[in-house]
Backbone as CSV, one residue per row, in Angstrom:
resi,resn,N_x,N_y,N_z,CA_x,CA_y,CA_z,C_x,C_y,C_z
1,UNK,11.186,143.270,70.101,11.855,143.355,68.794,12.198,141.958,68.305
2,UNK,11.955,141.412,67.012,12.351,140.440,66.710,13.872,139.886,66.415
3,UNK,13.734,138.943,66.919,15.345,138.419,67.179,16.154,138.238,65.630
4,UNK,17.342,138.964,65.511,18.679,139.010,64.792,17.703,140.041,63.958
5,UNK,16.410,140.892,63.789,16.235,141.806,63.218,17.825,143.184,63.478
6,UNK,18.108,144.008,62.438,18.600,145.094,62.777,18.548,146.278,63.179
7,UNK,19.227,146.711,64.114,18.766,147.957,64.893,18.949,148.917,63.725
8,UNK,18.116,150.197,63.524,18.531,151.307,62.548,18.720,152.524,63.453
9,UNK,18.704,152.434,64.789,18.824,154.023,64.888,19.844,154.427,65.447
10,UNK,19.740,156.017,65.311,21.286,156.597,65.488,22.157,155.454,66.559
11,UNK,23.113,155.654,66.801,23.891,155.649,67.712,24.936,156.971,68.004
12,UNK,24.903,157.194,69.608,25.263,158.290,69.874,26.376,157.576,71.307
13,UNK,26.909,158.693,72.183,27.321,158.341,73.328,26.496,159.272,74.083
14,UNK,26.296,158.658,75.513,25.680,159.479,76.621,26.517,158.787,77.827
15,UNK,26.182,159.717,78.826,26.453,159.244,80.524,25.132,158.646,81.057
16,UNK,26.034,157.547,81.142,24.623,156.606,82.054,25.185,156.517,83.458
17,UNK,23.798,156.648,84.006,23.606,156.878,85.652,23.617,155.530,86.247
18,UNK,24.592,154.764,86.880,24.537,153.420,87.751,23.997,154.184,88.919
19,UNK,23.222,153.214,89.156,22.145,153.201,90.826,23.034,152.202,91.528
20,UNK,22.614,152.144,92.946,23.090,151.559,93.521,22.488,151.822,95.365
21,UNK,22.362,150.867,96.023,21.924,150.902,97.161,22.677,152.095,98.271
22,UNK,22.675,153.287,98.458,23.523,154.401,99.173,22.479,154.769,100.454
23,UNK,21.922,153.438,101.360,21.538,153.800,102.561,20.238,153.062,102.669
24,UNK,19.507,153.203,104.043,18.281,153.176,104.313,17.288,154.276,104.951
25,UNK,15.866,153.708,104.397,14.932,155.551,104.473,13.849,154.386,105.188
26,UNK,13.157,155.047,106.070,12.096,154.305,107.084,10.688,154.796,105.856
27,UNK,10.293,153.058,105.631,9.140,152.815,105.160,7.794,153.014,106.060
28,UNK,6.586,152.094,105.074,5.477,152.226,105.979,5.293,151.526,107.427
29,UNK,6.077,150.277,106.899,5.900,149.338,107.911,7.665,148.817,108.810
30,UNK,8.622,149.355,107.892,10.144,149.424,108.171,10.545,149.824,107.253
31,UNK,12.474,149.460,108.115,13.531,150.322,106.542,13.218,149.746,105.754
32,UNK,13.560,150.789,104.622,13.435,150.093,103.289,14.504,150.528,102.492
33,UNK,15.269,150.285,101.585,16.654,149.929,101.313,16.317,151.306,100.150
34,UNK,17.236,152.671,100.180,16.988,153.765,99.325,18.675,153.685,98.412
35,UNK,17.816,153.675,97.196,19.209,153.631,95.858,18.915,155.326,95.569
36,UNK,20.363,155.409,94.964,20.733,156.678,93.995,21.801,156.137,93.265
37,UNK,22.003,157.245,92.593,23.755,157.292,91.864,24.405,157.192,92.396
38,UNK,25.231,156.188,92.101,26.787,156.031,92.766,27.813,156.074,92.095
39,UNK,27.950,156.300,90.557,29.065,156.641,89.428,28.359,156.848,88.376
40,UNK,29.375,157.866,87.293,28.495,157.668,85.963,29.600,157.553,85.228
41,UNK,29.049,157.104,83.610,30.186,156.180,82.937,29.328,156.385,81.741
42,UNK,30.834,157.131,80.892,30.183,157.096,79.335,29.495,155.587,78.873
43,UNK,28.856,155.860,77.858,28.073,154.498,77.246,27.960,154.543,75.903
44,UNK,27.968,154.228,74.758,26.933,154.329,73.572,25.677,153.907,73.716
45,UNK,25.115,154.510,73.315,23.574,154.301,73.230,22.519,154.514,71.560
46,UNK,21.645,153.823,71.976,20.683,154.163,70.579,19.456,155.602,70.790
47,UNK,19.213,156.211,70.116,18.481,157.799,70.252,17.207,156.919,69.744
48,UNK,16.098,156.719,70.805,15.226,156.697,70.518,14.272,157.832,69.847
49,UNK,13.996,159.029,70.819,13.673,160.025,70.239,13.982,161.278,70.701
50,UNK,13.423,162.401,70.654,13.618,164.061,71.457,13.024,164.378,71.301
51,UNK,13.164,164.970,72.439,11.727,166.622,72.920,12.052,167.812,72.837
52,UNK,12.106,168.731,72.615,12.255,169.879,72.821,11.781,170.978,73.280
53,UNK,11.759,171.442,74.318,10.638,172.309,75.373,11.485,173.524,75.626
54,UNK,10.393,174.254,74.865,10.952,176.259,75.104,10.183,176.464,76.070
55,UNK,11.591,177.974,76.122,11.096,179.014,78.047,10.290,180.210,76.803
56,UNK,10.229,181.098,78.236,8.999,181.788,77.743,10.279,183.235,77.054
57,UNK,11.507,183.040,77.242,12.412,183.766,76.936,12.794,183.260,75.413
58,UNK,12.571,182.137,74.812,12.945,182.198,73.456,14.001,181.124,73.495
59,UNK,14.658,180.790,74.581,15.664,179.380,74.513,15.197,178.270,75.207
60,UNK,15.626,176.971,74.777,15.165,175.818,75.012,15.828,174.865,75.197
61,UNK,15.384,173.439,75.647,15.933,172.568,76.544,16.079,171.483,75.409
62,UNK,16.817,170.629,75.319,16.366,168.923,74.368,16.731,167.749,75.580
63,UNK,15.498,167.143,75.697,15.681,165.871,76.156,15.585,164.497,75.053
64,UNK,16.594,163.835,75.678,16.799,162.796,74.473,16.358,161.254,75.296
65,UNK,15.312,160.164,74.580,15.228,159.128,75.117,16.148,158.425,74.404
66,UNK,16.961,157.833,75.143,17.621,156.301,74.533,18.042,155.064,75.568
67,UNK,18.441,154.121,74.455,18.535,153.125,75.413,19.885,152.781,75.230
68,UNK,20.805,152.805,76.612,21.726,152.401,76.764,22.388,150.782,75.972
69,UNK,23.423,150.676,75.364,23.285,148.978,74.519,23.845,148.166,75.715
70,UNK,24.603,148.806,76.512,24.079,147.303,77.802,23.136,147.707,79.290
71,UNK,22.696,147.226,79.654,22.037,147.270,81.033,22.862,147.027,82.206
72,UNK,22.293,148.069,83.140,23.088,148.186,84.244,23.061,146.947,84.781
73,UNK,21.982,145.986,84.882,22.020,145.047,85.640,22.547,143.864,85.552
74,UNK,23.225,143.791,84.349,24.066,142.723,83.476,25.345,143.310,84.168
75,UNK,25.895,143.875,84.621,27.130,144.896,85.142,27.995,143.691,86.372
76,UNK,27.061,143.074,87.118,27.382,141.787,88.001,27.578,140.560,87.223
77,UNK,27.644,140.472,86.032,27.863,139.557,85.910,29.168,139.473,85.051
78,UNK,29.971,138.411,84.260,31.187,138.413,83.396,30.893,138.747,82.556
79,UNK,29.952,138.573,81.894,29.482,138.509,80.131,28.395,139.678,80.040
80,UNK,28.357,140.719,78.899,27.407,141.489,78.780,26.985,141.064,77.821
81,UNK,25.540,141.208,77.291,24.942,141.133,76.611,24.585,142.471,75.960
82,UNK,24.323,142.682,74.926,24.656,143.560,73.998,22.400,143.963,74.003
83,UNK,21.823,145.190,74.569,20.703,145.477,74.851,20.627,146.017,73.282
84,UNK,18.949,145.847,73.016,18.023,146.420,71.802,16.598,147.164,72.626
85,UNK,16.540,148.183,72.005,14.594,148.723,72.602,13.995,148.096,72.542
86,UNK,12.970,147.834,73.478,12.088,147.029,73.629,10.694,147.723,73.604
87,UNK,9.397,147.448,72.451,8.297,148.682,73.086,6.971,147.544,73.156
88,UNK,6.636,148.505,74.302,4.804,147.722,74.454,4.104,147.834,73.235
89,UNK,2.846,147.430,73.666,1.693,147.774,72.349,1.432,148.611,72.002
90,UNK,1.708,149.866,72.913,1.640,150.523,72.375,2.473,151.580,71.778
91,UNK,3.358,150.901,71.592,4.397,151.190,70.709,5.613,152.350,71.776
92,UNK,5.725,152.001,72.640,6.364,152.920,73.631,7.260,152.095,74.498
93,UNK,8.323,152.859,74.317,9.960,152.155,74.384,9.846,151.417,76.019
94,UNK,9.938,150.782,76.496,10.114,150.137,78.154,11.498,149.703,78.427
95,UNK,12.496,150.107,77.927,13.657,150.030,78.373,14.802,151.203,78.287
96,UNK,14.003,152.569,77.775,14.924,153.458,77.410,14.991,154.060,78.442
97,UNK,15.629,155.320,78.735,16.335,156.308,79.994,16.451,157.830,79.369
98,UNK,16.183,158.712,80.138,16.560,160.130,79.463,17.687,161.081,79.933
99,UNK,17.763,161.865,78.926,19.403,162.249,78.828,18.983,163.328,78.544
100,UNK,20.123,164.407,78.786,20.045,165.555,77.974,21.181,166.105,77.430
101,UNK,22.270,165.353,77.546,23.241,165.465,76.380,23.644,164.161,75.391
102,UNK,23.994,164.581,74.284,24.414,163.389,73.244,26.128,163.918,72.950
103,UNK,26.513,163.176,72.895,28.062,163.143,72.409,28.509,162.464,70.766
104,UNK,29.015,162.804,70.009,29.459,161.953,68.705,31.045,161.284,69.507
105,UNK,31.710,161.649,70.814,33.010,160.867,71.137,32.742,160.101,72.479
106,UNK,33.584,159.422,72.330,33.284,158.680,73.733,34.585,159.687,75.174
107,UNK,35.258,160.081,74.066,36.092,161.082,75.227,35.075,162.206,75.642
108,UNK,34.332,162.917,75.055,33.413,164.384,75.535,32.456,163.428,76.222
109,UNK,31.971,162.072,76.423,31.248,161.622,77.103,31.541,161.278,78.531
110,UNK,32.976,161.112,78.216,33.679,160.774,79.400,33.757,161.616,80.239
111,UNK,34.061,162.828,79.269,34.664,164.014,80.460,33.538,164.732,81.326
112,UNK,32.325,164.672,80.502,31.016,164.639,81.002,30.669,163.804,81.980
113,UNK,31.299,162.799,82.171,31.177,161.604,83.587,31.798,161.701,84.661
114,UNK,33.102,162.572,84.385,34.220,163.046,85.381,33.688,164.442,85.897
115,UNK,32.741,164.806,85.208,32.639,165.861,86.450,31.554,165.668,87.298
116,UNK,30.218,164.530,86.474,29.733,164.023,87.520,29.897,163.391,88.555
117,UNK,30.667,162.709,88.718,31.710,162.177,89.366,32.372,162.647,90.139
118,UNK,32.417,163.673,90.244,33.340,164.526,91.227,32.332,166.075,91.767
119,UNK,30.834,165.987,91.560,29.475,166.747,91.925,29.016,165.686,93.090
120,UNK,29.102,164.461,92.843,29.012,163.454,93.618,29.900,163.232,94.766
121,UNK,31.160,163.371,94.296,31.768,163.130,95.940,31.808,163.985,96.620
122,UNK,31.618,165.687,96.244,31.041,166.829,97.061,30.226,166.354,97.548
123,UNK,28.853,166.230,96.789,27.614,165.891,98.060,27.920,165.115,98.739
124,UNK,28.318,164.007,98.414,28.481,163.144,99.812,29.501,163.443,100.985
125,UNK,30.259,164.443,100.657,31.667,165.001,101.609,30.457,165.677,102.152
126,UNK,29.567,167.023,101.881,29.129,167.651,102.020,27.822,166.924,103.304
127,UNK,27.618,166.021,103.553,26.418,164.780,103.814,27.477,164.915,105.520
128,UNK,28.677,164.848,105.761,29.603,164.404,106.239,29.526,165.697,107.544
129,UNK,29.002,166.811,106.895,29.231,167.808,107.779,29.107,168.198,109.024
130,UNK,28.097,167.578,109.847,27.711,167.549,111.029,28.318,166.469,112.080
131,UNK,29.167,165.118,111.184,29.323,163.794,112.048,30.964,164.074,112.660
132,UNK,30.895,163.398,113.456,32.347,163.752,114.497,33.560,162.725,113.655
133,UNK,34.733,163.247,114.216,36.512,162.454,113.716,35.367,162.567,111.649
134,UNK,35.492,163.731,111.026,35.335,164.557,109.990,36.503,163.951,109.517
135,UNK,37.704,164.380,109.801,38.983,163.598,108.923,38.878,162.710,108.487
136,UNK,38.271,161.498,109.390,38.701,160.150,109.120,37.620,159.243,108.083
137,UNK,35.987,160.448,108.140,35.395,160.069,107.694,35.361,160.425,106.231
138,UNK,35.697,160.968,105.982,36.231,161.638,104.676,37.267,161.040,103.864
139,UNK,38.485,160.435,104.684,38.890,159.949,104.343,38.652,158.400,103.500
140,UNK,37.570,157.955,104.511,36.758,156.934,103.902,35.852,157.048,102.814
141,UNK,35.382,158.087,103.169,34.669,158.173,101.841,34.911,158.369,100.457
142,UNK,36.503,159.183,100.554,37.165,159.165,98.902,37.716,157.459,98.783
143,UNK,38.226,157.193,99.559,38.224,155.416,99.426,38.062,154.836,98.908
144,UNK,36.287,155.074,99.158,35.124,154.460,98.480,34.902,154.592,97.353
145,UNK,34.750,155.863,97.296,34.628,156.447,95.506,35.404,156.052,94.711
146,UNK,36.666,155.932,95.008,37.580,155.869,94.171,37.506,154.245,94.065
147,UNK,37.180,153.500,95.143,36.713,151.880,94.390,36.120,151.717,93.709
148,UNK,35.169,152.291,93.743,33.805,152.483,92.614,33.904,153.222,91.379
149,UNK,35.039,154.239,91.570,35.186,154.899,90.267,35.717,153.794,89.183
150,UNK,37.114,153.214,90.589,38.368,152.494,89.404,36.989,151.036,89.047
151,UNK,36.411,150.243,89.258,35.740,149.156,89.316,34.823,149.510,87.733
152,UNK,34.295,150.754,88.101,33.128,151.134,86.982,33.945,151.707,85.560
153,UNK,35.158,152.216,85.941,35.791,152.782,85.292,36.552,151.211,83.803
154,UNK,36.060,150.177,84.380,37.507,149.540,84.331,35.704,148.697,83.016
155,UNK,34.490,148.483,83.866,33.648,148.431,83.063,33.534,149.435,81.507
156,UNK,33.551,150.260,82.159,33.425,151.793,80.603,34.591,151.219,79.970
157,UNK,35.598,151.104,79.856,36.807,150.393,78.973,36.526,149.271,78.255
158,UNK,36.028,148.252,78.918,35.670,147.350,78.936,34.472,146.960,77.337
159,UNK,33.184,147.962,77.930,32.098,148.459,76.596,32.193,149.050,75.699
160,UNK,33.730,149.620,76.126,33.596,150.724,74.876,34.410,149.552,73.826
161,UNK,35.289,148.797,74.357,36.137,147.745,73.457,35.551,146.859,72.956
162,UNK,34.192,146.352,73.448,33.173,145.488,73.037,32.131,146.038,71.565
163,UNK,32.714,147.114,71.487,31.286,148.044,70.554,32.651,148.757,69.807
164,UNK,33.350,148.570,69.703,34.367,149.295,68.820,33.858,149.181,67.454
165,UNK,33.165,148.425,66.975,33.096,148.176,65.707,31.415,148.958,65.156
166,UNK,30.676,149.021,66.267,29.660,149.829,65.973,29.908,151.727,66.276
167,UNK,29.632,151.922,64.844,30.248,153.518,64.622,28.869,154.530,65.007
168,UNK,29.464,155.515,65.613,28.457,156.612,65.873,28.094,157.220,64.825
169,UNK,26.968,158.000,64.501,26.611,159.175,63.530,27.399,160.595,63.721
170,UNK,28.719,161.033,63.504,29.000,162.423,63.913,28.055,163.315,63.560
171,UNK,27.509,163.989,64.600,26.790,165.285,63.851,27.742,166.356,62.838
172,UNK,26.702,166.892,61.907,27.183,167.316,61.213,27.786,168.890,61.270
173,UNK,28.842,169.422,60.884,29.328,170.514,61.407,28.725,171.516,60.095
174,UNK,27.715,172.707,60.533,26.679,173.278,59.791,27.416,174.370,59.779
175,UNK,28.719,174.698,60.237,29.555,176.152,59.764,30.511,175.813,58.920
176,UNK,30.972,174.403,59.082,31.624,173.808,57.648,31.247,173.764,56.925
177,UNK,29.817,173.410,56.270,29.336,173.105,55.461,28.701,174.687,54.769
178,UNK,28.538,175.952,55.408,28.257,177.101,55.251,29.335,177.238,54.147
179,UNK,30.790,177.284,55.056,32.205,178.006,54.532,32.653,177.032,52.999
180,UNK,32.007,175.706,53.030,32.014,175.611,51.611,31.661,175.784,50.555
181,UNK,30.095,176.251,50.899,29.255,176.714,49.395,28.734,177.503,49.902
182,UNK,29.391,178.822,50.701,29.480,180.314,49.995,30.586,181.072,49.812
183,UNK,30.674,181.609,48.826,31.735,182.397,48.487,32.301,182.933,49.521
184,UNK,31.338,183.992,50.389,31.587,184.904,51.195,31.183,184.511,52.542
185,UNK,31.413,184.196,53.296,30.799,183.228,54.747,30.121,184.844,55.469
186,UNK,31.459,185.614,55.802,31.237,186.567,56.763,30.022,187.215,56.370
187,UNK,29.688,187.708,54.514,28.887,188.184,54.207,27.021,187.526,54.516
188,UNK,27.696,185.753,54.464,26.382,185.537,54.911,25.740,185.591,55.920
189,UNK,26.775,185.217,57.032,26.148,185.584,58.483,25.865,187.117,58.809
190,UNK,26.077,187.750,57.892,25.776,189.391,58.173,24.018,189.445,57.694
191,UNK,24.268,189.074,56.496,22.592,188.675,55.863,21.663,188.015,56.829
192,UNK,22.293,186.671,57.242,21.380,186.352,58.172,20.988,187.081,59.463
193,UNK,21.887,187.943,59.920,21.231,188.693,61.208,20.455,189.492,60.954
194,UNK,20.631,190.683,59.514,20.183,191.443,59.219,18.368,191.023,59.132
195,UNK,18.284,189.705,58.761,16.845,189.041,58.385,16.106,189.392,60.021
196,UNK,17.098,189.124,61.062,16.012,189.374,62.217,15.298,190.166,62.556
197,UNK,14.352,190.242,63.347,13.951,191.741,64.521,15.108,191.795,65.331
198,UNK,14.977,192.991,65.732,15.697,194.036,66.613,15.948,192.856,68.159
199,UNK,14.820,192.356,68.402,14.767,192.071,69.678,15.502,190.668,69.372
200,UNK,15.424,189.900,68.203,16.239,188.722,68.114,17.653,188.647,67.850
201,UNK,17.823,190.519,67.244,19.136,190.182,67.556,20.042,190.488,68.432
202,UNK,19.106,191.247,69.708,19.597,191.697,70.528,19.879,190.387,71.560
203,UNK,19.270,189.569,71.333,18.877,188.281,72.367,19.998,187.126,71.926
204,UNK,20.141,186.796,70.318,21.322,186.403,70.211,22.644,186.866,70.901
205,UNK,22.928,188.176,70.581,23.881,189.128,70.565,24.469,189.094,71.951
206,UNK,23.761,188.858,72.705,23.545,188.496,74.267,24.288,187.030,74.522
207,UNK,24.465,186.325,73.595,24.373,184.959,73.904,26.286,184.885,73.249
208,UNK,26.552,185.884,72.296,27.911,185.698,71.965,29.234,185.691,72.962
209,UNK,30.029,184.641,72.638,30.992,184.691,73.860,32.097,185.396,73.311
210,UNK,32.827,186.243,74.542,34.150,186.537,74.022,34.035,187.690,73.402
211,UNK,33.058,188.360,73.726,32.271,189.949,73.453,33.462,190.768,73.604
212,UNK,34.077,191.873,73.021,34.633,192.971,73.309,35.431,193.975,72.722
213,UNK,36.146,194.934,72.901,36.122,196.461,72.249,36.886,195.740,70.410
214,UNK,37.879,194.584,70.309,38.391,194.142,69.486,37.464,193.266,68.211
215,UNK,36.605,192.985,69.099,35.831,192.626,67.637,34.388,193.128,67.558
216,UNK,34.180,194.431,67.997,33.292,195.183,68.314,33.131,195.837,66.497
217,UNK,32.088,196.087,65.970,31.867,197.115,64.830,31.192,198.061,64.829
218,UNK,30.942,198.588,65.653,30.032,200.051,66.368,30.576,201.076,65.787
219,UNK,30.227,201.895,64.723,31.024,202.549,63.766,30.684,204.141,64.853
220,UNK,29.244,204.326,65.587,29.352,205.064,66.998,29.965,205.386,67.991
221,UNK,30.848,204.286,68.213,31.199,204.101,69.474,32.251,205.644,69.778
222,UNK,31.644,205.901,71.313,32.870,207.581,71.631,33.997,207.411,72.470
223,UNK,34.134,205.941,72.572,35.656,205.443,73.761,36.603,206.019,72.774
224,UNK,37.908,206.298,72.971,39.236,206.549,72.832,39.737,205.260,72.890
225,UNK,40.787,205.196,71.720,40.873,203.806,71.233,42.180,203.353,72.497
226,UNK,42.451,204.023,73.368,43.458,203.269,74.736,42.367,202.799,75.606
227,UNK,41.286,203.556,75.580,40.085,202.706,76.334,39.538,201.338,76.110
228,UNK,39.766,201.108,74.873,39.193,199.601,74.651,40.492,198.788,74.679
229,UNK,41.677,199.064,75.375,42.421,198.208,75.797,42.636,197.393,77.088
230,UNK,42.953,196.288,77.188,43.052,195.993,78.105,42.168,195.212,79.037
231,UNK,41.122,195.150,80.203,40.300,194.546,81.147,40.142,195.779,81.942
232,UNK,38.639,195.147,82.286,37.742,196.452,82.906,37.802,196.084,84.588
233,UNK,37.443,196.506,85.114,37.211,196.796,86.685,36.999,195.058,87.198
234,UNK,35.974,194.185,86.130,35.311,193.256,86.481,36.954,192.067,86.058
235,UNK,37.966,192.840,85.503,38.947,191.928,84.950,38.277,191.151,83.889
236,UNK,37.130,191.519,83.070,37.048,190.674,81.699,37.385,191.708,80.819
237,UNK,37.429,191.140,79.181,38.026,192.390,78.224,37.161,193.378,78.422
238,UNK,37.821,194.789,77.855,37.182,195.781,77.659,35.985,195.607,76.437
239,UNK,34.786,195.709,76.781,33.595,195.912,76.065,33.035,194.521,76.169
240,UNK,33.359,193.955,76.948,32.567,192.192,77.215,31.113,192.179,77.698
241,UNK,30.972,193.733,78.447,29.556,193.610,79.079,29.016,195.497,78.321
242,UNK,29.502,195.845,77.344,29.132,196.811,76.885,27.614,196.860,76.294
243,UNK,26.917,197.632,75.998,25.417,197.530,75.789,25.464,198.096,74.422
244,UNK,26.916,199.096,73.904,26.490,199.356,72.809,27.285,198.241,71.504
245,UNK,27.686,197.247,72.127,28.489,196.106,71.122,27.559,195.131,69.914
246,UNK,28.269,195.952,69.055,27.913,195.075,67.880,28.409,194.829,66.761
247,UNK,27.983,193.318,66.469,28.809,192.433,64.955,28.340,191.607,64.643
248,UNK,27.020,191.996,63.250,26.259,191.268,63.090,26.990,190.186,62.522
249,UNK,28.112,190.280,62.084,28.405,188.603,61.248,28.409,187.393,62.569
250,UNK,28.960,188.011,63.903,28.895,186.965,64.953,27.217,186.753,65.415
251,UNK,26.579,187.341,65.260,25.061,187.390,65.692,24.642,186.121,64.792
252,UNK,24.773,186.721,63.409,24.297,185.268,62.281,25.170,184.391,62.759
253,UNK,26.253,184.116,63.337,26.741,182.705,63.418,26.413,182.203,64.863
254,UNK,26.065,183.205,65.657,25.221,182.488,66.734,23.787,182.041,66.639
255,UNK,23.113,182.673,65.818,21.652,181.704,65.112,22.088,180.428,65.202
256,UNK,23.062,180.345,63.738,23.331,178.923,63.312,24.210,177.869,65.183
257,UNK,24.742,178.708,65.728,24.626,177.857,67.071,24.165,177.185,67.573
258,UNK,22.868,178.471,67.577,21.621,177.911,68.547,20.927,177.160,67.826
259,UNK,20.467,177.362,66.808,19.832,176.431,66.168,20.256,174.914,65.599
260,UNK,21.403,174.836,65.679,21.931,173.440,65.267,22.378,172.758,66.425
261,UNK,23.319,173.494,67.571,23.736,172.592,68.290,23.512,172.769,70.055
262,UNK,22.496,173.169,70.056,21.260,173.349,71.546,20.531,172.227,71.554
């Protein structure tokens, strides 16, 4: 990229994966020094591009390339340098990384890092299981983590105060923008389900959370209205796993879900 040119693309936040040397694995000829993850730490980043790859069920995955704006390997040193994409000839990014979530905050990025973060010190507790004085080794090992958390942690503060001034793109909220230019919201998401097949809206309908006898519209239904009180056997509400539940206005607003923010 040419130098002091301007970057144009989105900026988003993601969790970037620090590597780091966590052992040795016997090579061809000797050890040879094996990296993984050893913390992850919100970042802003630039959205190079996305993929999007459907199951054979009708829902789908987005992978996102971008490139982190600093490099892990600048991380040893005092001073970061502020990273741009870099692409070969043939026009294909050589410094980006893939993701599969994007964030518009750096807090939902974060909190997205804290639980990696803590999937991580399971496995490695979990790594622990077979070796003898278990207490003590364990003990060492949250130790550790927690050096590495507070150290990396103290970096993520650090970038995010350095880039304060470069603003993210919020995605746009597509049920706000519904509830302002139509009269009738509920009426439209009723329209829109009504537009489906049977089987799409059974497949949405499937996908609604928080299913049950209270916001049920089954003008059929033969329960006795003390029956749809309360929690079922499984302790979720009554009609959460019912087969005959339905409300198409929540069906149309799970379209617009899936389709905007999957």
């Amino acid at each position: 990229m040419e130098k002091n040119k301007k970057v144009n693309y989105p900026l988003k936040y993601a969790v970037m994966q620090i590597e780091g040397q966590t052992g040795w694995s016997i090579g061809l000829h000797q050890l040879e020094r094996e990296y993984n993850t050893i913390v992850n730490i919100a970042c802003k980043c630039y959205v190079i591009s996305e993929k999007k790859q459907y199951s054979n069920d009708g829902s789908f995955n987005i992978e996102y390339e971008v490139v982190f704006l600093y490099e892990e390997s600048e991380f040893r040193d005092e001073e970061f340098k502020l990273a741009t994409p870099r692409f070969n000839i043939y026009s294909q990014c050589i410094n980006s990384t893939l993701v599969n979530q994007l964030f518009d905050t750096f807090e939902e990025a974060q909190s997205l890092a804290k639980e990696y973060n803590n999937e991580l010190l399971k496995r490695k507790i979990g790594h622990l299981a077979y070796k003898k004085d278990l207490e003590n080794n364990i003990k060492s090992l949250k130790l550790e983590h927690q050096e590495t958390l507070d150290r990396y942690n103290q970096i993520e503060q650090h970038l995010e105060q350095k880039t304060m001034n470069m603003s993210v793109q919020k995605t746009p909220n597509i049920e706000e923008l519904i509830e302002k230019v139509t009269k009738n919201s509920s009426e439209f998401y009723t329209k829109l389900a009504s537009a489906l097949s049977v089987e799409e809206q059974q497949f949405l309908q499937n996908l609604v959370e928080n299913r049950n006898c209270s916001n049920c519209l089954n003008d059929h239904c033969k329960l006795e209205s003390f029956e749809k009180i309360g929690l079922d056997e499984l302790k979720n509400p009554q009609g959460s796993d019912c087969l005959g539940w339905s409300n198409p206005e929540l069906v149309g607003r799970q379209l617009i879900l899936k389709k905007f923010y999957n």
